[in-house]
N, C-alpha and C positions, 0 to 999 in steps of 0.2 A: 900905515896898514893898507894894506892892497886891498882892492873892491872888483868884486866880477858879478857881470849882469846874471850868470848861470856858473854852479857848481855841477859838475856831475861826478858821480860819484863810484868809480869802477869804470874800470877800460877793457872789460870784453867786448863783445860785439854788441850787443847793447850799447854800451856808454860812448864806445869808438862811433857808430853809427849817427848817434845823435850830435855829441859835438862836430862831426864832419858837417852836417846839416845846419848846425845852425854858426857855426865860426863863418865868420864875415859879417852875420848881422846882429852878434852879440858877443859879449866880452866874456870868453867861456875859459873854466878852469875845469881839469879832467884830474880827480886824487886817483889814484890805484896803490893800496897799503900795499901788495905785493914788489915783489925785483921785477917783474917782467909783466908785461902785458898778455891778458890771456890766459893765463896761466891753468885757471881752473875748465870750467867747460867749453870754452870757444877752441882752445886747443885741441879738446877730445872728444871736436864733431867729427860721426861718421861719412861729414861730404858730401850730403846727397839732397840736389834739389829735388823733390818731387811736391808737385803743385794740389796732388791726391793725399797727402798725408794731411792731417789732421784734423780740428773739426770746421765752421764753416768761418767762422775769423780768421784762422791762422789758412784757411786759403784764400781768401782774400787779399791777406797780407803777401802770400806768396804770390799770386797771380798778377798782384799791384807792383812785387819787384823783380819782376821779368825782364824786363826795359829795359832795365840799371843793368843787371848782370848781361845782357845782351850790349850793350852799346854804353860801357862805364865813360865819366868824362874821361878828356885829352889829357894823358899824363896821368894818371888815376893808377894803373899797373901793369904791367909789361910784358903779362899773358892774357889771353882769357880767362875771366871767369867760370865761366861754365864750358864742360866737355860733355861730348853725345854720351850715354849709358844707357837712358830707358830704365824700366820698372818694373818687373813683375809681382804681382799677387797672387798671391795663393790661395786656392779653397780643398782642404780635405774633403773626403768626404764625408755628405750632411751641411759642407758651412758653404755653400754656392749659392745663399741667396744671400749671403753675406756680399758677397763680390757685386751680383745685382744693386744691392740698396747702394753701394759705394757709387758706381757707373752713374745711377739714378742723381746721386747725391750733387756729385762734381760736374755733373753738366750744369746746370744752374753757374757752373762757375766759368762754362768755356772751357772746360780742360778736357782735350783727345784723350779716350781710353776705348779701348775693343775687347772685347768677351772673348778668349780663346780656349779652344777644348785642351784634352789633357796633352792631343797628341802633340800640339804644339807648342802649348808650355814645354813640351819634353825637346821638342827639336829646338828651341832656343836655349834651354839649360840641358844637354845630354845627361847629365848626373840623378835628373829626378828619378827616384822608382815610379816603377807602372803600379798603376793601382791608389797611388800614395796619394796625389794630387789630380781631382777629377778636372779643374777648372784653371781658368787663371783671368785676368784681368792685365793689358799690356797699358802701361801708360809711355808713350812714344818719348815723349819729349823731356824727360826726365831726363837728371843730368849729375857730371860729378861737381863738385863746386871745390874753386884754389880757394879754400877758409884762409889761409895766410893772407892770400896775396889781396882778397876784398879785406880782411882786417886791419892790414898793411896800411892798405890805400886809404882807409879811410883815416886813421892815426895822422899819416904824413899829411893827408890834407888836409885832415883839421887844422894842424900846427901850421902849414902852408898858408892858411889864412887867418893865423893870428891863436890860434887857441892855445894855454898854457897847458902840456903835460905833464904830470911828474908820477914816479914811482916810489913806490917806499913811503908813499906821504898816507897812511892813517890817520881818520879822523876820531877823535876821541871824544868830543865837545861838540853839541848842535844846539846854536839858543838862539828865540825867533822874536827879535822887537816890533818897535812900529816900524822898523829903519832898515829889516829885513835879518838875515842869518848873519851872526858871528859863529865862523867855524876855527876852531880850532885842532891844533894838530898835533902828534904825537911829542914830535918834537920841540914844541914849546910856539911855534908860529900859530899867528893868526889874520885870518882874512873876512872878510866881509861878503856876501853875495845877495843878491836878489832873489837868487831863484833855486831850492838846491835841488835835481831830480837822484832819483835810487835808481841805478842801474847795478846794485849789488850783488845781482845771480840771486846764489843761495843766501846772504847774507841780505838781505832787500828787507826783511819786517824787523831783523836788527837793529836796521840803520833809521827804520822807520821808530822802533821804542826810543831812538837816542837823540829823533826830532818830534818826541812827542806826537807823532801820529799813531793811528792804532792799527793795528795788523790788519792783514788782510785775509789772512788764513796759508799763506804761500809753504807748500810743502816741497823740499830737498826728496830725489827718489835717486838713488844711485842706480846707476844703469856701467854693464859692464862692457867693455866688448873685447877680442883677441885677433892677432895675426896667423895662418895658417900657411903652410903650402898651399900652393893650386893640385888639383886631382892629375896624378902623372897619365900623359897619353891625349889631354885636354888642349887646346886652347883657349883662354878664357878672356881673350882680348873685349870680343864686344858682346861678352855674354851681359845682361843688363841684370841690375840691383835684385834679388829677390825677397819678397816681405811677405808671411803669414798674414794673411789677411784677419787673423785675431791678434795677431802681431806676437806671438809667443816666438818667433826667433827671425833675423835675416841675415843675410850676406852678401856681397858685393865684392868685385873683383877690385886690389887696390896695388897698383904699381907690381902686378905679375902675381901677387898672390890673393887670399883670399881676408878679406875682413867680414867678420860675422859678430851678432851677440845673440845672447838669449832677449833681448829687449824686455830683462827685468825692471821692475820698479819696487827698487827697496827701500824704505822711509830710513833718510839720515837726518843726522845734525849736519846743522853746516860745516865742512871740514875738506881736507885735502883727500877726496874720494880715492880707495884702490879696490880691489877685485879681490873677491871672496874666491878661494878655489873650486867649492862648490859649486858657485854661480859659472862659471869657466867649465864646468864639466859639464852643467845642465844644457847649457849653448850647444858643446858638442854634441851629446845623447840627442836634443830636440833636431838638430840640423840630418844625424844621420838615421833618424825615422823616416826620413823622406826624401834621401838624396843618399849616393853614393859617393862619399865622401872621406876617405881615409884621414885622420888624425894622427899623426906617426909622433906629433910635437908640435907645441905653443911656440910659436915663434916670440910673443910678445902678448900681451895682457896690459888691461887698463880700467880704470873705472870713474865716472863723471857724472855729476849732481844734474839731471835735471828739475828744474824748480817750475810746478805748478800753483796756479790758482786753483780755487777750488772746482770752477767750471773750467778748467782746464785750457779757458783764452788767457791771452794775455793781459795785464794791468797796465795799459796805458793812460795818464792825464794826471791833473791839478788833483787830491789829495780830499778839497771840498772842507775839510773842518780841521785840517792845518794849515794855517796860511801860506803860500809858497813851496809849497811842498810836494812835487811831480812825481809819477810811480814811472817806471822803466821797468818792467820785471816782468816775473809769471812767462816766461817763452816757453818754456817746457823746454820740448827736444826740437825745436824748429824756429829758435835765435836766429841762425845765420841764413838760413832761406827768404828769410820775412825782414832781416833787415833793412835794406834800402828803403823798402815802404814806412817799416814800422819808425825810422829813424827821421825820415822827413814828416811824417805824423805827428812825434813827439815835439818836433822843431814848431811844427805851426799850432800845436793847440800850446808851448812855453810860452811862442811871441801872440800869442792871443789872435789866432788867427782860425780862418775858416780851413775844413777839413782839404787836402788838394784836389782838387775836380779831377783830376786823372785817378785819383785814390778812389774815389768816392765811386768809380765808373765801375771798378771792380769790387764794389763792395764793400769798403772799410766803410765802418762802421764807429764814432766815436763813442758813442753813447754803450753800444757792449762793449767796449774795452775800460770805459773809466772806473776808477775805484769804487765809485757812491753806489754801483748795484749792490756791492758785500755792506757796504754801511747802510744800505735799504732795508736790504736781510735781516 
């Protein structure tokens, strides 16, 4: 029977992120029940780093893997990670002190943003209506991100240094001796581990009832998004990401054309997410209140589980009242931005380690990300 110091459990960007971290200095097995890698949310990220989205963990987390995505290791992936785009925010009018408390927010964090009036919100997106959008908020450095090619890298280099991948392997059986985890598997194998972490997405308090740990509260919110034309007469090369600053819709220019959602959040079960037509029309309706933007046809449509904690950071660390038992989950909609950090995080508080001084510089925070605040509660 095989024995690994670490199980991880799910190979999206979560699970990919941590085994890359910690293969070489532990004997790590990565299950993913699916055919493919990814398959669920990591695949139907909208690509977009910005260091301003979320609340003050998840930019921390972001701020902390700036580096990585700037200067990935030698042989890591064969483009950049990250492309110029920039950010804008939006304020209707009445919500401009929204865009303030944001500004106010993220400095504390080091992240450039400028206050721009309407007229140039309008000259960087020519399509906004006059009137529509009083304000904006530009965050510069905002960018698109290759989600393949960091998930890539990080799979091959985990396996590059030793880590066992496999697909198709479902765990069916989690049971925790003195001697550690017997896991067993669909198919009738069985292995041994030290250490199992949940990096299950939406499936993460599942896997937690099937190791006897007790939920966390982790909610599934389907979020839709579609492919559009670009607006004929346009160029929309370096127009940068736009985001309702209450976040009721955005879009972004994506290889020539337009990606957009309603940035709904609709309570699901865990499942193989797809797009409500409804929610697909509402995207449109919301987008052209406030921009001129013809719809002639859906090029494409799609829809993807983002998975919250209740406070809406993420659930990083040791379990606390099940032995062995590490959270990976709760990313919401900002997995692949917050990876590099969030995944060397995970790597040092498995091997019982202090948080990384470089993490720590930008604010990560162990103690808000671990489970035991919900089991405080």
């Amino acid at each position: 029977m095989a024995h690994f110091d670490v199980l991880i459990i799910g190979s999206g960007m979560a699970g990919a992120s941590a085994a890359f971290a910690l293969a070489g200095e532990a004997k790590v097995l990565v299950a993913e029940r699916e055919d493919q890698h990814g398959y669920h949310t990591t695949g139907r990220s909208a690509a977009l780093y910005s260091a301003a989205y979320g609340d003050a963990n998840i930019r921390a987390l972001t701020t902390a893997s700036r580096a990585f995505f700037d200067a990935p290791p030698a042989g890591f992936c064969d483009y950049p990670l990250l492309s110029p785009r920039g950010c804008l925010y939006l304020a209707a009018p009445g919500d401009e002190a929204a865009l303030t408390e944001l500004a106010d927010e993220v400095r504390g964090n080091g992240i450039e943003t400028h206050l721009l009036d309407a007229a140039e919100a309008r000259r960087r997106v020519p399509i906004l209506y006059p009137g529509k959008t009083t304000a904006a908020l530009a965050e510069p450095s905002a960018c698109d991100i290759d989600v393949n090619g960091l998930h890539v890298g990080f799979l091959k280099g985990a396996k590059a240094k030793g880590a066992d991948i496999r697909l198709s392997a479902e765990i069916v059986e989690l049971n925790r001796s003195s001697e550690g985890w017997s896991v067993r598997f669909r198919d009738g194998e069985t292995v041994t581990a030290g250490v199992v972490v949940d990096a299950a997405g939406a499936w993460a308090d599942q896997v937690a009832e099937l190791a006897g740990a007790h939920s966390v509260g982790l909610a599934p919110l389907r979020r839709t998004a579609l492919l559009i034309e670009a607006p004929e007469g346009h160029d929309i090369t370096a127009w940068p990401a736009v985001i309702d600053i209450l976040e009721s819709f955005y879009f972004k220019p994506d290889a020539g054309r337009i990606l957009a959602s309603p940035a709904d959040e609709t309570s699901s079960a865990p499942c193989d997410a797809w797009p409500d037509d409804m929610d697909v029309a509402e995207c449109v309706d919301r987008i052209q209140q406030v921009a001129d933007l013809p719809v002639r046809r859906v090029l494409r449509s799609w829809a993807g589980l983002r998975t919250f904690a209740p406070d809406r950071s993420p659930v990083i660390g040791y379990d606390g009242a099940c032995d062995g038992f590490f959270w990976l989950a709760g990313q919401g909609g900002y997995g692949v931005q917050t990876a590099p950090a969030a995944g060397r995080l995970a790597a040092a508080l498995i091997l019982g380690r202090q948080v990384p001084e470089d993490l720590r510089a930008f604010g990560v925070d162990a103690a808000k990300l671990a489970p035991q605040r919900f089991h405080q509660a």
